[in-house]
C-alpha positions, 0 to 999 in steps of 0.5 A: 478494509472489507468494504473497500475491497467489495467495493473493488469487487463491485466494480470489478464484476461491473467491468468483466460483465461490461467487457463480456457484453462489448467485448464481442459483437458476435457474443449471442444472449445464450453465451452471456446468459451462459457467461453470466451462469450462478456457477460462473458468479459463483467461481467469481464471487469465491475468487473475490473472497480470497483476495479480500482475505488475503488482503485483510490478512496482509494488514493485518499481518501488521499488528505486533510487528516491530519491524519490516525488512526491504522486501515486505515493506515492498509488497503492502498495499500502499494505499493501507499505509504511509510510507515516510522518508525520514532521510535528509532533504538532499537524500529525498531529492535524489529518489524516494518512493513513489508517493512518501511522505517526506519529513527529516528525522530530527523534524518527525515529532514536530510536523507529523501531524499536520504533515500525516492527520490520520493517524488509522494507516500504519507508518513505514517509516525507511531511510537508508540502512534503518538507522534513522527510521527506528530513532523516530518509531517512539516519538511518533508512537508517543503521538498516536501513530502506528509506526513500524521501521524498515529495517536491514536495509532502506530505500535502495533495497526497497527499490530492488524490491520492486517499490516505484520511486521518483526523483525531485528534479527542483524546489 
């Protein structure tokens, strides 16, 4: 997790500084020497730090939890988990978050290893109301997964809670 995000840092420092010498044709060395100052990298490098530790702290904040209510699940970084609709398939087809993994609940043990190999990201496993994303938690657990289930609400609250969704419009 750390790396990644210095790597984000990285090119991010790469980009302001690009955008700080292209940005502007009337920008003199002075102003990018002055842009470029150690207390300017400094504030920079600070303010890097705390959003590496804020998103470390968000996956760590994983660990224990038994379950996830609409409105956090909504705010992880979806690139640190998988988020797996266990709904049906005509459920799926009519919406579901942006990037899930599909596989019905009755189905989860026995594809969820070739349809998810990598077992380091946590699971988000959402269906409906909560119901069926909790029946899956053991049986996926059994298997080497980290799994947590939204719970107290599913896909529809998941989306009022700011998640993208797309709709499968055919086979």
């Amino acid at each position: 997790m750390a790396q990644g995000c210095l790597l984000r840092s990285r090119l991010s420092a790469t980009t302001i500084t690009r955008v700080a010498i292209s940005g502007s044709s009337a920008m003199s060395s002075t102003n990018i020497s002055d842009a470029l100052s150690p207390h300017s990298l400094l504030s920079f490098a600070g303010l890097l730090l705390v959003a590496c530790t804020l998103a470390d702290a968000s996956a760590q904040s994983l660990e224990g939890r038994t379950s996830l209510s609409p409105a956090e699940a909504a705010t992880l970084n979806r690139n640190d988990v998988v988020f797996l609709d266990v709904r049906t398939k005509v459920e799926w087809r009519r919406g579901h978050v942006k990037g899930a993994t599909h596989i019905p609940h009755n189905e989860a043990a026995a594809h969820v290893s070739t349809m998810i190999p990598d077992k380091s990201k946590p699971i988000i496993t959402y269906c409906a109301v909560g119901g069926r994303a909790s029946w899956v938690v053991n049986d996926l657990t059994a298997k080497g997964y980290t799994v947590i289930p939204v719970t107290g609400g599913g896909y529809s609250e998941l989306i009022a809670a700011g998640m993208p969704d797309e709709h499968v419009l055919s086979d």
